[in-house]
N, C-alpha and C positions, 0 to 999 in steps of 0.2 A: 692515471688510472682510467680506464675505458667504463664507458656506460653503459651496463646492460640493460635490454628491452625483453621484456615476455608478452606475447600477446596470450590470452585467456580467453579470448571469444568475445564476438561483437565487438565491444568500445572498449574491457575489462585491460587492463594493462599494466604492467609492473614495471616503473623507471627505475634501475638502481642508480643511484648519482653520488659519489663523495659521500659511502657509506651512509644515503638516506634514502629509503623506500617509499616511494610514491605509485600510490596504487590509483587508478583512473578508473570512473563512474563504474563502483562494483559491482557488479551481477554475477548471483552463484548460481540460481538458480535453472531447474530442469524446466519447469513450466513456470509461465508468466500469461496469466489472463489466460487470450486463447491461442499464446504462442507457447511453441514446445521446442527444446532445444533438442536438435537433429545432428549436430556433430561438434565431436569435442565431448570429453567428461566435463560437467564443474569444473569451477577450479578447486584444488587441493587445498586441507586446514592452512597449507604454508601460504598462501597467494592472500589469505585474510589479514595476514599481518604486516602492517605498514606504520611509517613513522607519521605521512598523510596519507588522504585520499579525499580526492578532489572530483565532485561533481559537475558536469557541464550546464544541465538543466534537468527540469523539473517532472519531463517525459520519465515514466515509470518503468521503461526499459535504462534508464539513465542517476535515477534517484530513485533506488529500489529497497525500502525501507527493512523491508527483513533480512537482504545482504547486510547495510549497515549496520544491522544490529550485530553480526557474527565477528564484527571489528573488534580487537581487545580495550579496555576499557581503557581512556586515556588517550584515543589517539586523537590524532586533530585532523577535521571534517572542514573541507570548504566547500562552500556551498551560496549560492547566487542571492544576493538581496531579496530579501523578501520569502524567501524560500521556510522560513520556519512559520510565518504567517499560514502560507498554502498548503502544506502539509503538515497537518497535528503529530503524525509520528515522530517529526524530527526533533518535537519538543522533550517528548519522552526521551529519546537519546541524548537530547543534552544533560541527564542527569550520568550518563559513562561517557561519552564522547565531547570532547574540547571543540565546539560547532564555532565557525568564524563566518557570518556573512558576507560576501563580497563582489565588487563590480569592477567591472576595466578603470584600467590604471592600477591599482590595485597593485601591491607589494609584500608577500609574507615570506617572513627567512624564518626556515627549518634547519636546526643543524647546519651545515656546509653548504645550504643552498638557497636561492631565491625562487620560489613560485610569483609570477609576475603572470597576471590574469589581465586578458585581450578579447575584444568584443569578436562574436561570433554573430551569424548570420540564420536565426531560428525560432520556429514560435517557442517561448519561454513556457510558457502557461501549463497548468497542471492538468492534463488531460483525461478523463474525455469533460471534466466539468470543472468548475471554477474559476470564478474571475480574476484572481490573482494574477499577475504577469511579474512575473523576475525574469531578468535578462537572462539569454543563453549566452554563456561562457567559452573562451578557448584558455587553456594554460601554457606558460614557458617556463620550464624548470632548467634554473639558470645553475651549473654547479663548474665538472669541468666540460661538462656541453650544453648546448642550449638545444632543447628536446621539446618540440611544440606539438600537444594532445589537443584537437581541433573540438575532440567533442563532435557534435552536429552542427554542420554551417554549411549554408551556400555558399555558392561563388559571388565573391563582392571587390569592387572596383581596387578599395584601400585595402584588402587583404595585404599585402607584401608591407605597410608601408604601418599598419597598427598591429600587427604580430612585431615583426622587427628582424631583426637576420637570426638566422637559427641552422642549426646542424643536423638535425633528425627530426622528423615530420609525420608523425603517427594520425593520418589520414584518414575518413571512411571513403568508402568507396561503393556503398552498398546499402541496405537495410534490411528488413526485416518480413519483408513482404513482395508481392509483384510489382507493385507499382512508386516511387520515388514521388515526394509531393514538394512541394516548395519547400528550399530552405536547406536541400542536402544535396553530396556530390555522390554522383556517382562514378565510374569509372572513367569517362571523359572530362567532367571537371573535376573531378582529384588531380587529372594531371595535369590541366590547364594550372589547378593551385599550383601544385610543385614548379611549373616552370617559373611562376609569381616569385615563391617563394625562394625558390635554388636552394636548399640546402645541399647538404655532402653527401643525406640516405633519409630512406622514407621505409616504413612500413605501412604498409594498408591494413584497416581494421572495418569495423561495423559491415562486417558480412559472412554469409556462410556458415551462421551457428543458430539463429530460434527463425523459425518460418509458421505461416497461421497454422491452426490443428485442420486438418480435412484438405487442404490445397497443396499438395506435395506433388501434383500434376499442374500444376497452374503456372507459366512461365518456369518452371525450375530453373532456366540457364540465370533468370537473376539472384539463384541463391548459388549456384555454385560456380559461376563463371566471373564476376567482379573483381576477385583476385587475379586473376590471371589477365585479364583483359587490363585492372589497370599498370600489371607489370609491362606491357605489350606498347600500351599508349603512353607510358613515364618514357620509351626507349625513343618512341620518338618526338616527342614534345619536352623534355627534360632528362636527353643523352646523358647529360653529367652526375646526376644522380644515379646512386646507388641503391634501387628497392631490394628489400629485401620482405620477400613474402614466408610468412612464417604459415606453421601449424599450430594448432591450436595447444597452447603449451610451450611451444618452441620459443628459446631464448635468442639473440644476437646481441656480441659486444661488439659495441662502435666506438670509435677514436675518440677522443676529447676535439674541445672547440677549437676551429680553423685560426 
């Protein structure tokens, strides 16, 4: 049975694997603070439904409490150590939502699949205040492929070696603004990862959907170029890999595990 991938804008993402849906750090929303999303509809009531959904960290483009809330009641929420501490919303939703705290090494089976949770490289902490710090997060949803949701991380040494081997690589390559701060890839170390990594196919995410309100002059090529630049740099730093750069919406079914 092939694995489908949806990307939805930014990080948002839909893994179907062994008839279980796995939805990644959901964001529905058109405005966030004082970003606004510039391409791409929302996603659709359907993208809200999942058997999980799994957050990477605590960044509020990432663990966006009124998206969670539009989950159906019942589903199961993972989400980083410490994380119901740091944000009081998530407590309320654990009166609908089955909230699982978690840290690398980490092992949850849903249905037909293993989510197997892998340190990332990120400030954790709930931003712009709070001293809280929970780990940031990467996931591997182990079913008939192995599909690694990086979340936000930099590039770090053991990358290839605390991930694990994996078959599809849902990557950023981008953010949300002109300037990239520590702790995220962009289109040149995305591919640096991928070659780490070697999977069979990759998709690039976290770019090209919310940019600040009033700066739509300001570097634009880092909002609309990361895609394309990291398909450019996978060809030649990671020939063997397959990206496949989606639209926002757009689905691809990939092979089961090698």
């Amino acid at each position: 049975m092939p694995v489908e991938v949806t990307w939805w804008g930014h990080a948002t993402c839909t893994v179907e694997d062994s008839n279980v849906r796995v939805l990644t750090d959901p964001l529905f929303a058109r405005r966030l603070a004082h970003l606004r999303r510039r391409r791409g509809a929302p996603p659709p009531p359907d993208a809200w439904h999942a058997d999980v959904a799994l957050v990477s960290h605590l960044h509020a483009d990432h663990l966006h409490v009124p998206s969670l809330a539009r989950l159906a009641a019942g589903t199961r929420l993972l989400v980083p150590r410490g994380a119901r501490r740091a944000v009081p919303g998530l407590r309320r939703l654990g009166r609908r939502l089955r909230i699982a705290e978690v840290t690398p090494g980490d092992r949850v089976e849903i249905g037909g699949v293993v989510v197997r949770v892998v340190p990332a490289r990120h400030d954790g902490r709930r931003l712009p205040v709070g001293p809280h710090r929970s780990p940031a997060l990467g996931y591997v949803v182990e079913g008939e492929a192995r599909t690694y949701f990086a979340g936000d991380t930099g590039l770090f040494e053991t990358m290839a070696e605390e991930v694990g081997p994996v078959d599809t690589a849902l990557l950023p390559v981008g953010g949300w603004g002109p300037y990239l701060g520590e702790g995220h890839l962009d289109a040149g170390r995305a591919a640096q990862a991928l070659a780490r990594l070697a999977p069979l196919s990759a998709v690039p995410v976290h770019y090209g959907t919310y940019w600040p309100i009033g700066m739509d002059a300001v570097r634009p090529h880092e909002f609309h170029a990361p895609g394309d630049e990291f398909v450019r740099l996978a060809a030649q730093r990671a020939p063997g890999v397959t990206v496949h750069r989606l639209a926002h919406g757009e689905s691809v079914r990939l092979e089961g595990a090698r």
